[in-house]
N, C-alpha and C positions, 0 to 999 in steps of 0.2 A: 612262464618266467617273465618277470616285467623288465620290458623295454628301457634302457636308457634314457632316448629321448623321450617318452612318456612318463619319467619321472622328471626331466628337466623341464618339459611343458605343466606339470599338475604343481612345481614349484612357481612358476611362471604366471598360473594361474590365482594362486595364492594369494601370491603379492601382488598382482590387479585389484584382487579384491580387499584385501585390506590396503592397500591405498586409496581406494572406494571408499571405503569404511572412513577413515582418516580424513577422507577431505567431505565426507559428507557433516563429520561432525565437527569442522575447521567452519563451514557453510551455516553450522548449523549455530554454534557459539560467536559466532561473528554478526550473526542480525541480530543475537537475544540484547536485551537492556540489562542494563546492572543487577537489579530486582531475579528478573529471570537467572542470569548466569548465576547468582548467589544461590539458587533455590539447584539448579543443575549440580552446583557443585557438592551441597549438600546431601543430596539422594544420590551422587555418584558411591559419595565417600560413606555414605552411612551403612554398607552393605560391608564395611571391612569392619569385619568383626575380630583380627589379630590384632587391629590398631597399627596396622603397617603406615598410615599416613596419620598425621596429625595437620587440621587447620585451623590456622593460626589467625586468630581476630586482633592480636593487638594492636595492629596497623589501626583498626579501625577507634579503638579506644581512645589513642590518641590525634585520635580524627580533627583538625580543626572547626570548631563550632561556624568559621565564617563561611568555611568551604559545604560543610554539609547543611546540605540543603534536600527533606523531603518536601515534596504536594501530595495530594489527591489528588488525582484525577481521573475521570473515565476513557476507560479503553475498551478493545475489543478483546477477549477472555478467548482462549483457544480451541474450545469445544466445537463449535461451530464450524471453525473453516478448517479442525482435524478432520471432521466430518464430508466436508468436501475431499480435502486432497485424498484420503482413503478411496476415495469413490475414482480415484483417474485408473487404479489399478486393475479396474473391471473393463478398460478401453483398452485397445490394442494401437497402440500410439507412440511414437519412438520418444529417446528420453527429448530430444529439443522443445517437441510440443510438450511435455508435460513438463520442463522447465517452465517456459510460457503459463501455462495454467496453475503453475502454484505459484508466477510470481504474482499472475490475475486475481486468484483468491487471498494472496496475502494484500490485496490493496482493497477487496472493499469492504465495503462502511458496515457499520454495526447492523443494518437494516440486509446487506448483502447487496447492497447495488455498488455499480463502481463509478469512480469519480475520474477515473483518467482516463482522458480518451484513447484511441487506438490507436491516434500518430504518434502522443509519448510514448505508449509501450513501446510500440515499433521501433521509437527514436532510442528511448533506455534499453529495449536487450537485441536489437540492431537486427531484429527480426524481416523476413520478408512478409509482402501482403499476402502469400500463399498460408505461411506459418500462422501467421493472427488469424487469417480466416479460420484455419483448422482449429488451434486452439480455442478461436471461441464458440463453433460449435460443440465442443466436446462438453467446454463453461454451461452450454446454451441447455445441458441434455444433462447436468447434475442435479439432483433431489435436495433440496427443495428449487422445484422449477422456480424459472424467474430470475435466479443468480446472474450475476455482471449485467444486470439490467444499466441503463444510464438515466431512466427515466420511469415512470408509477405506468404511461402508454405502456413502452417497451417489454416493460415487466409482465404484462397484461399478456403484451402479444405473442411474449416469449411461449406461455404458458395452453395458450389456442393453438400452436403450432404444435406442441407436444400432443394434446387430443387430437390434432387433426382437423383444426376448424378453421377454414379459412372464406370466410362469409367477408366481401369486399367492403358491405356497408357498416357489419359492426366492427370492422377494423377502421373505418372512416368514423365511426361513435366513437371509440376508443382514439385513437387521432386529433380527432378538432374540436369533441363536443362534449367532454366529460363535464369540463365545466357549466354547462348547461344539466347534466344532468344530476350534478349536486347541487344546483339551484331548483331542481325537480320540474323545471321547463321542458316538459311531454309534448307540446304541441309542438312548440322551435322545433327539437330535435325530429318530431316525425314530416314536419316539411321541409326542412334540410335534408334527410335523408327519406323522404318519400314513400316512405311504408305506414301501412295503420298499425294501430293502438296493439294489437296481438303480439306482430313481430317485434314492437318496441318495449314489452316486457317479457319476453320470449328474448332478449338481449341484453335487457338488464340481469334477468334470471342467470343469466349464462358470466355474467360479468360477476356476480356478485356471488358465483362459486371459484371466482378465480381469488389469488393471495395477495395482497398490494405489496406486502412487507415477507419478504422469502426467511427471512430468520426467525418468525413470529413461532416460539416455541421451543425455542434452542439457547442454551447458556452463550449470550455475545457479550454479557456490560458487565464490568463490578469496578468496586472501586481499589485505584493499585497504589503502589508507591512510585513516584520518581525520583530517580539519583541524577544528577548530571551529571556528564559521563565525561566531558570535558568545561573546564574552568577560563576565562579567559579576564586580561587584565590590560588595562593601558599605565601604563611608566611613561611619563612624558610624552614623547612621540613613537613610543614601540608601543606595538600589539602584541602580547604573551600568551602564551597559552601551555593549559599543564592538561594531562591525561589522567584521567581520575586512577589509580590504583589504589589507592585508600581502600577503598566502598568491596573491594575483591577479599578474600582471606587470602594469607600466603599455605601454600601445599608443599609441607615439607614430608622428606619422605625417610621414613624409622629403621624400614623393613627393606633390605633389594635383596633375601635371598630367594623370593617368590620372582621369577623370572619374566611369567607373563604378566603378571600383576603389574610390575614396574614398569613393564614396557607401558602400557594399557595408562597407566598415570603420567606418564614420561609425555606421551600424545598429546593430555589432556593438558597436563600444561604450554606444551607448545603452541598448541592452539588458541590458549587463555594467551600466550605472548604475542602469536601472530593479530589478534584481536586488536591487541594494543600499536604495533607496526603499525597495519593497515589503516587506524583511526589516526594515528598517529599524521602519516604521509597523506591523508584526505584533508589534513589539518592545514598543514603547511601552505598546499594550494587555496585552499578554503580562506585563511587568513591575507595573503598575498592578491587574491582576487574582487573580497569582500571588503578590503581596510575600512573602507570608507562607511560601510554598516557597522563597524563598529567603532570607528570615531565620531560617526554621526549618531551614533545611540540609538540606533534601525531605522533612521530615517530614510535612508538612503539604500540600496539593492540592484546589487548589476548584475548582470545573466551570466549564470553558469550553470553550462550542463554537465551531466552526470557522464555521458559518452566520453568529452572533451579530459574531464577528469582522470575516466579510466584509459584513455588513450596514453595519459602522458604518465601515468602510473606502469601502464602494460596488464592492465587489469581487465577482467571481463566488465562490461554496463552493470551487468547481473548481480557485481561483486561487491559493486559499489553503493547500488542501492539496497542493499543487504544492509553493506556499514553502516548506512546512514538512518537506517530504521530503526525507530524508537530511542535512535541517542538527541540527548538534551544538553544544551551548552546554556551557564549559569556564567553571566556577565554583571557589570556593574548596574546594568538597567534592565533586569531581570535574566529570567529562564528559556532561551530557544528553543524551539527544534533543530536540531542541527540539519533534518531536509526542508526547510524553510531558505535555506541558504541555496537550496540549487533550482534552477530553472529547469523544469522535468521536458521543458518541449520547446524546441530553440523559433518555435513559428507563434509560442505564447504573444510576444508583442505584435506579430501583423494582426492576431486575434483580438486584440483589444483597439486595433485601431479601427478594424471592421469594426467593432461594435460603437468605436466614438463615433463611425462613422451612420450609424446608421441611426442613432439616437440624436445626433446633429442633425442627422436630415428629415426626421418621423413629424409624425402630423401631431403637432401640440397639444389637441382637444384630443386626438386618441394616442398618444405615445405604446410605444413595443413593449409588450410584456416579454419579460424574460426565456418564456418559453417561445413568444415571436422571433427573437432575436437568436435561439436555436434554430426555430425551425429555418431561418433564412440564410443563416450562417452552413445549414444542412444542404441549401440550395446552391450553395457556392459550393460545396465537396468540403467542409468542413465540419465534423462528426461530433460535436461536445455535448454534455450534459447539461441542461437548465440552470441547476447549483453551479456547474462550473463559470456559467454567462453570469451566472450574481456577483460571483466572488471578483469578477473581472471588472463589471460594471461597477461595483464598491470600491476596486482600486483606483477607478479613472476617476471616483468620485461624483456619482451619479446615484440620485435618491431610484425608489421602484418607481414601476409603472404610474401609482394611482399618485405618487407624491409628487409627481412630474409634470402629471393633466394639469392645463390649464384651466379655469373656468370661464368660459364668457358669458 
C-alpha cells in the first residue's frame, strides 16, 4: 500500500524538477539573440500539428524600415562548444563547477582559446579561487585538448600535460623561444637551451604533433543575421530607449483544451516576457550610468560591472552576463554590443596603467612586445592574454612593438 507521505514527497519531487525544467529554459531564452530565439520559437511550434497556437508575424510586417536593421556578421556557430559542454557530463563535478565551465566555454573565441582572464570570471560569477581552479582543470581535460588556452604557449602546454610530457626545457622552447624557431634559428635556440641538434628536432617533432588551434575541424564560423535587440534615441536632452518586440512573433493560443500543451506554451511565453523584464531593467541602469556614451556618440565609457549591476537588480553575475550576450543596441551612430557597455573586471584600469606604465618606462631601441608585457604583467600576479595586453595598449593609444622602436 503506498504511503502518504511518499506520495506527497514524489509530488514534491515533481515540481523540483519541473521548476528545473522552467528555469533552465528561462537561462536558456535569455542569452539567445533575436535570430536564435525566432528560430526556437519556430521548431518549438512546428511540432503542433492541431494548430493549437498560431504565430503571428504581422508585428513584423509592419516593422518600421528605420528600426530594422540586419548585418552579416561572423560568429561562433554552436556545434563546437555543444561538443564541449556534452563532454562536462562524463566528470563527476557538482552543478557550481559546471556552471563555471559552460559559462568558460560559452566565452571562447572561434579558435577555442579564451580571452577573459580568470579575475573577470571570478569577479562575474563571484566564484572562489578554489571553484576556478577546479573548473579549469576539468576545461583543461576536454577534447579537443588545448581548450581555454590564453595563449598558442599555453595551448601547447596544455596538451604535453595531457601526454604526460613534462621535459623543463621544451616547455622553456615553447615559453621564450618559439619565435625563434619560426625564424628556423637552430643554433640560438640550442645554445639557449643547451642541447644538440638531436634533441632539438626530437622537440620540434613533438611540438609539431601538438594542435595550435583546438577548433581546427569542428563547425565554429558562418555567417548570421543581426537584430538589435534594443533601440535607443536622444530627444533633446533625454536618452530613450525601446526594447525590440517587433523582430519576436506574437504566440497566440487557438487551442487550451489540451491541458499539458498549454501549460508547456504558457512557460514559453513567460519566459519570452521575463527575457524582455530582465533586458529591460539592465537598460535602465545601463542608460543612467552610460549617458555620456551615448551623448558623446561612444566617445566617452565609464566602468560598470556586471556584479554591481546584478547586485542592485537581485540578480545572479551569471544572469546577467547571459542578458547581455549577443544583444546589439542600434543608436544614431550605429550598432553596439550591448556588453561593450560593461567593464567585465573592475581592476581592468589599474591594468592599463601598469601597461602605460611599463611602455613609458621601456628601452626605446627595444620597446615590450606585447607578449613581454604579459609576461611581466604575469610577474606582478596578473594573468591576461597577449590579445588582451593589445586591446589595452590600442586604447591608451599606443602603436606595436616594432612601430614604437626607435632607430638610431
Amino acid at each position: 500500500m503506498t504511503n502518504k507521505l511518499d506520495i506527497i514527497e514524489k509530488q514534491k519531487l515533481t515540481q523540483s524538477l519541473k521548476l528545473s525544467q522552467t528555469m533552465k529554459m528561462s537561462i536558456n531564452i535569455l542569452k539567445m539573440s533575436i535570430t536564435d530565439l525566432n528560430k526556437f520559437i519556430e521548431k518549438e511550434f512546428s511540432k503542433d500539428l492541431l494548430g493549437s497556437v498560431e504565430l503571428n508575424y504581422s508585428n513584423q510586417k509592419g516593422y518600421n524600415d528605420e528600426k530594422k536593421l540586419e548585418i552579416n556578421y561572423l560568429t561562433d556557430e554552436k556545434d563546437f562548444f555543444q561538443i564541449l559542454e556534452e563532454q562536462l557530463s562524463y566528470f563527476k563535478i557538482n552543478k557550481r563547477i559546471k556552471e563555471i565551465c559552460i559559462f568558460i566555454i560559452n566565452n571562447l573565441n572561434k579558435k577555442g582559446y579564451l580571452e577573459l582572464s580568470k579575475i573577470e570570471i571570478k569577479d562575474i560569477l563571484e566564484a572562489t579561487d578554489k571553484e576556478i581552479e577546479e573548473a579549469f582543470n576539468i576545461i583543461y581535460n576536454l577534447e579537443p585538448y588545448g581548450v581555454g588556452a590564453y595563449s598558442l604557449e599555453e595551448c601547447l602546454k596544455i596538451q604535453l600535460k595531457v601526454k604526460n610530457i613534462a621535459d623543463e626545457k621544451l616547455f622553456l622552447l615553447i615559453d621564450k623561444y618559439l619565435y625563434l624557431l619560426a625564424d628556423k634559428k637552430y643554433d640560438l635556440i640550442k645554445e639557449k637551451l643547451n642541447i644538440n641538434e638531436k634533441a632539438l628536432f626530437s622537440y620540434i617533432n613533438v611540438i609539431k604533433s601538438l594542435n595550435p588551434i583546438p577548433s581546427r575541424g569542428y563547425s565554429v564560423g558562418k555567417v548570421r543575421k543581426i537584430i538589435p535587440d534594443i533601440f535607443v534615441r536622444l530627444k533633446k536632452d533625454e536618452i530613450l530607449y525601446e526594447i525590440n518586440r517587433d523582430s519576436i512573433p506574437q504566440i497566440n493560443i487557438k487551442d487550451k483544451s489540451n491541458e499539458k500543451y498549454y501549460k508547456k506554451i504558457n512557460e514559453i511565453i513567460n519566459c519570452i516576457e521575463k527575457r524582455y523584464e530582465t533586458l529591460d531593467k539592465i537598460m535602465r541602469i545601463v542608460i543612467r550610468e552610460q549617458s555620456s556614451f551615448f551623448t558623446d556618440k561612444g566617445k566617452k565609457i565609464n566602468n560598470l560591472k556586471i556584479s554591481n549591476v546584478a547586485y542592485e537588480l537581485n540578480l545572479n553575475p551569471s544572469t546577467v552576463s547571459r542578458a547581455v550576450k549577443e544583444k546589439y543596441i542600434k543608436t544614431d551612430f550605429g550598432i553596439i554590443s550591448l556588453r561593450k557597455l560593461f567593464s567585465l573586471d573592475s581592476n581592468i584600469f589599474s591594468y592599463q596603467k601598469k601597461i602605460l606604465e611599463y611602455i613609458e618606462n621601456e628601452n626605446k631601441g627595444k620597446p615590450y612586445s606585447d607578449q613581454d608585457i604579459a609576461n611581466l604583467l604575469e610577474k606582478d600576479g596578473i594573468k591576461i592574454a597577449r590579445r588582451t595586453v593589445s586591446k589595452y595598449r590600442e586604447k591608451l593609444g599606443y602603436k606595436s612593438s616594432n612601430k614604437r622602436k626607435k632607430r638610431y
